[in-house]
matplotlib code that plots the C-alpha trace (Angstrom):
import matplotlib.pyplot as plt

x = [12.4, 11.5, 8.2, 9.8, 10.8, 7.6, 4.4, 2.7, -1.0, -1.2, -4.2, -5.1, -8.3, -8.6, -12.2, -14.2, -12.9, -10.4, -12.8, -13.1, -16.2, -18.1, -15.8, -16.8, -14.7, -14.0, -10.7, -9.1, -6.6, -5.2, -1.6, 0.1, 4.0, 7.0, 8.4, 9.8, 6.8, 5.3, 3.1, -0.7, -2.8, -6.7, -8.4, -12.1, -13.8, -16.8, -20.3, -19.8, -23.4, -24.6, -22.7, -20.8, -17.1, -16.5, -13.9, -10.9, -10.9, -11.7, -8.3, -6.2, -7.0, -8.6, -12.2, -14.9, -18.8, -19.1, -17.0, -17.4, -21.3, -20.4, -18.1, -18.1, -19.7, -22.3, -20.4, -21.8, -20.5, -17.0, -16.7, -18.0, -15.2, -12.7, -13.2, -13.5, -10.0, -8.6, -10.3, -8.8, -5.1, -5.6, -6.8, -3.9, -1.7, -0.5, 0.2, -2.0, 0.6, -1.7, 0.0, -1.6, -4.4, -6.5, -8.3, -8.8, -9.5, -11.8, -13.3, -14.0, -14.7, -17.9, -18.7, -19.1, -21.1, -23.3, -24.3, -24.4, -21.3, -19.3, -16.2, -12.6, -11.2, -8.6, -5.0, -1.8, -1.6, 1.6, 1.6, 4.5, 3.8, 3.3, 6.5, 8.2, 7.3, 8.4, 11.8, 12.5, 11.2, 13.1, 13.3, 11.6, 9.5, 6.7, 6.0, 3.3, 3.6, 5.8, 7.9, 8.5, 9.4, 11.7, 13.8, 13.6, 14.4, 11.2, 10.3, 6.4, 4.0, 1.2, 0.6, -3.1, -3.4, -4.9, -2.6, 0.9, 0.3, -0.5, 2.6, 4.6, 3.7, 4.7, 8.0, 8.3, 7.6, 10.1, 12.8, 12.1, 12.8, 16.1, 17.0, 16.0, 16.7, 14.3, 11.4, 12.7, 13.3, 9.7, 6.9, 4.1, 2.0, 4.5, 5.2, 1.3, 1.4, 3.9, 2.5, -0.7, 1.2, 3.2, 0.3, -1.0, 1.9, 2.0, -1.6, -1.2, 1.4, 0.6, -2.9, -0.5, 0.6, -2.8, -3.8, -1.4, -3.4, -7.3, -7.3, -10.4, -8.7, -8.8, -6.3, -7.8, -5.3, -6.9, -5.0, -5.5, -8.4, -11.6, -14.1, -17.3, -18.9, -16.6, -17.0, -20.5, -21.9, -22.6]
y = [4.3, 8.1, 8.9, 11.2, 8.1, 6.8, 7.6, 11.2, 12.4, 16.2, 17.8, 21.3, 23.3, 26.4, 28.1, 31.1, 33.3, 33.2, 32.1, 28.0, 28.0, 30.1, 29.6, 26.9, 24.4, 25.4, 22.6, 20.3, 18.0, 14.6, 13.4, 10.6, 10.8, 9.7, 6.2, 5.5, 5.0, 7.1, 10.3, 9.7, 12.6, 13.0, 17.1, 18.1, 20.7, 21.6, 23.9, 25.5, 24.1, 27.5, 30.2, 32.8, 32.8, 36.5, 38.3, 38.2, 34.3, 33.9, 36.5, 34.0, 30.5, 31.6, 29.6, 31.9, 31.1, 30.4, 27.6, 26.0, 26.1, 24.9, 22.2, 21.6, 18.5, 18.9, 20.2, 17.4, 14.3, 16.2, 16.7, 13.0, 11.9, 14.1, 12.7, 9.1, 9.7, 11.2, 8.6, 5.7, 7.0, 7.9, 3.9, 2.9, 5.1, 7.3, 10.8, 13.8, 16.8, 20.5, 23.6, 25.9, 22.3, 24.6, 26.0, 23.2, 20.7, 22.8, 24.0, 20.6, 19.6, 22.4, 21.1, 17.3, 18.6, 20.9, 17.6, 15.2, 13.4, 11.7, 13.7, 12.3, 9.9, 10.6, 10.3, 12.0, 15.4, 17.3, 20.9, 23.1, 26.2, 25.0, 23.1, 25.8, 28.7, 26.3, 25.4, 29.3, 31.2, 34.3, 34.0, 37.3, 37.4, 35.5, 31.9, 31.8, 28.7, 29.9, 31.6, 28.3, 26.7, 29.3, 28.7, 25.2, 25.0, 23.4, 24.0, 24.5, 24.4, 26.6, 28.6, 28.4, 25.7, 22.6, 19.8, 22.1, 23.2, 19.5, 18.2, 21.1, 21.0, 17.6, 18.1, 21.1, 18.9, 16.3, 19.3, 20.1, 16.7, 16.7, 19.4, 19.3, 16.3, 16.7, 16.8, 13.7, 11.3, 12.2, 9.2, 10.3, 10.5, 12.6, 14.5, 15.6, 15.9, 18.7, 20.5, 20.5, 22.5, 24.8, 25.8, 26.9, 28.8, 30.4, 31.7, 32.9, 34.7, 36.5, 37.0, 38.9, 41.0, 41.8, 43.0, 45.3, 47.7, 45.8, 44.3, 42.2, 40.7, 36.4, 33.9, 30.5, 28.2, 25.0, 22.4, 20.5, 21.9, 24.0, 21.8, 22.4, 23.3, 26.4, 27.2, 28.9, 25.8, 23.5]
z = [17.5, 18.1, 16.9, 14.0, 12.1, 11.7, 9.6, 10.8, 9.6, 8.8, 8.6, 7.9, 7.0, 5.0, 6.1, 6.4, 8.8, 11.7, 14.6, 15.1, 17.0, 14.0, 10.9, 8.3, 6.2, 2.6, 1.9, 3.8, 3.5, 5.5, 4.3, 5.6, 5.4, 6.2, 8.0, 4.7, 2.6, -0.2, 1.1, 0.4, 0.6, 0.2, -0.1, -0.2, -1.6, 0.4, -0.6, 2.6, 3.5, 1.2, 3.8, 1.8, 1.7, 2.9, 0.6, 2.6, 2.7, -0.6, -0.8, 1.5, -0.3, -3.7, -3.3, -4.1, -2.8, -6.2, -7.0, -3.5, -4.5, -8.2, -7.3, -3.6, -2.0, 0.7, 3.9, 5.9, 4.0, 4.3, 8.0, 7.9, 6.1, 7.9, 11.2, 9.7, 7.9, 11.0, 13.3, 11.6, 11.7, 15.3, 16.0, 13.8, 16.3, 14.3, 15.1, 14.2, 12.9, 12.7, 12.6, 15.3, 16.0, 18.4, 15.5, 13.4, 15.4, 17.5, 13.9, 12.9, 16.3, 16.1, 12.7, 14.0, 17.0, 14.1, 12.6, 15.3, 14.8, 16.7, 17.9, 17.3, 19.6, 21.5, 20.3, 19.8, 18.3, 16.7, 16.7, 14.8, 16.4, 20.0, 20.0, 18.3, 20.7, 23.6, 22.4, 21.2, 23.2, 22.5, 18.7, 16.9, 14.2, 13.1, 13.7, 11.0, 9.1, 5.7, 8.5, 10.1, 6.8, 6.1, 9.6, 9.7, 5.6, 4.9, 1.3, 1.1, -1.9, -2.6, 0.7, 2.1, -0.1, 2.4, 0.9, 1.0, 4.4, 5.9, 4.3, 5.5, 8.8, 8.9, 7.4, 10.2, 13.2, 11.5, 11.5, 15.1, 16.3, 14.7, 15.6, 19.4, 21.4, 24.0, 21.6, 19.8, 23.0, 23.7, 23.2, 21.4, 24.9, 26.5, 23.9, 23.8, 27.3, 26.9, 24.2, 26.9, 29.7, 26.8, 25.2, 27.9, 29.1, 26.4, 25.9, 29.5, 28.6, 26.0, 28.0, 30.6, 27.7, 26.2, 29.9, 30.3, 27.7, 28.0, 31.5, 30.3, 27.7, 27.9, 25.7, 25.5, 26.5, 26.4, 23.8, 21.3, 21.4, 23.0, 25.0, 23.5, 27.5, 27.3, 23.6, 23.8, 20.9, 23.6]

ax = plt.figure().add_subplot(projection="3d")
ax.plot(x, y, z, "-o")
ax.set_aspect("equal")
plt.show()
């Protein structure tokens, strides 16, 4: 059975700010789905661990410092629970589906290491954008996640809210195997395996680009996510 018929985790994060090794965790959201069964989904609310949410985030996902402070529980029992939630579908074998998984799983990767957690074991991971980019290369526009949803005729929820985006990106990497052949006859190993060498094709690519007008100019290209020895946290 191709791995697109059975049960897929999505996880996504909505934080504060754009950089994984410094941004914090706001919401998040794991949702099982799919090999026939009903989708179960869990979110969080964190205090941010009493950072402020800068403006623009606060514009993006609509939690303000002072709700996360208000209602949020501590930030350090949340990435707990994350990488426990995440942990046990990855023993269970089940995929991990993130849109773009470089910068939340190195975010929460930087939060465990913060609080002296054990990092997730190593499993299977899905990513949207990756596989996307590699099987259309030459298609214009946007590969943002609502752009995605909107060429593979994925209906999606709330934007930048944790729980739409998990389950869409799910329902995205779902779209891509039936629609591409060579992604769906993929096991789950080769399948990350893959998404290894295209991801960093791709950010060496675009790195080429970038160098053409800042010849200094770098595109991390490790996948699914930044070692902590070349993140600067270590």
């Amino acid at each position: 059975m191709s791995w697109h018929l059975g049960r897929m985790t999505g996880f996504d994060l909505e934080t504060t700010g754009p950089d994984p090794l410094t941004a914090r965790i706001v919401t998040a959201c794991i949702v099982q789905c799919g090999g026939g069964s009903p989708v179960d989904s869990a979110t969080w609310l964190s205090d941010v661990d009493g950072e402020e949410i800068p403006d623009e985030a606060a514009a993006i996902h609509g939690v303000t410092t002072v709700r996360a402070r208000a209602e949020g529980a501590p930030l350090a029992q949340v990435v707990a629970e994350l990488l426990a939630g995440l942990g046990q579908a990855i023993v269970a074998g089940l995929p991990i589906v993130a849109m773009n998984a470089r910068y939340d799983l190195t975010l929460l990767d930087r939060e465990a290491e913060r609080y002296g957690l054990d990092p997730l074991p190593i499993g299977p991971v899905i990513d949207p954008y990756v596989i996307d980019k590699a099987v259309d290369k030459c298609r214009r526009g946007s590969r943002k996640l609502t752009a995605l949803c909107d060429h593979y005729k994925v209906p999606i929820g709330d934007a930048h809210q944790a729980d739409a985006d998990a389950i869409a990106a799910c329902r995205v990497a779902w779209r891509q195997a039936t629609r591409y052949e060579q992604v769906a006859r993929m096991t789950l190993p080769e399948l990350h395996h893959a998404q290894v060498g295209w991801a960093a094709e791709q950010a060496a690519s675009l790195q080429e680009y970038f160098r053409r007008k800042d010849p200094t100019a770098v595109v991390e290209g490790a996948w699914p996510l930044i070692p902590r020895q070349q993140g600067g946290d270590a």
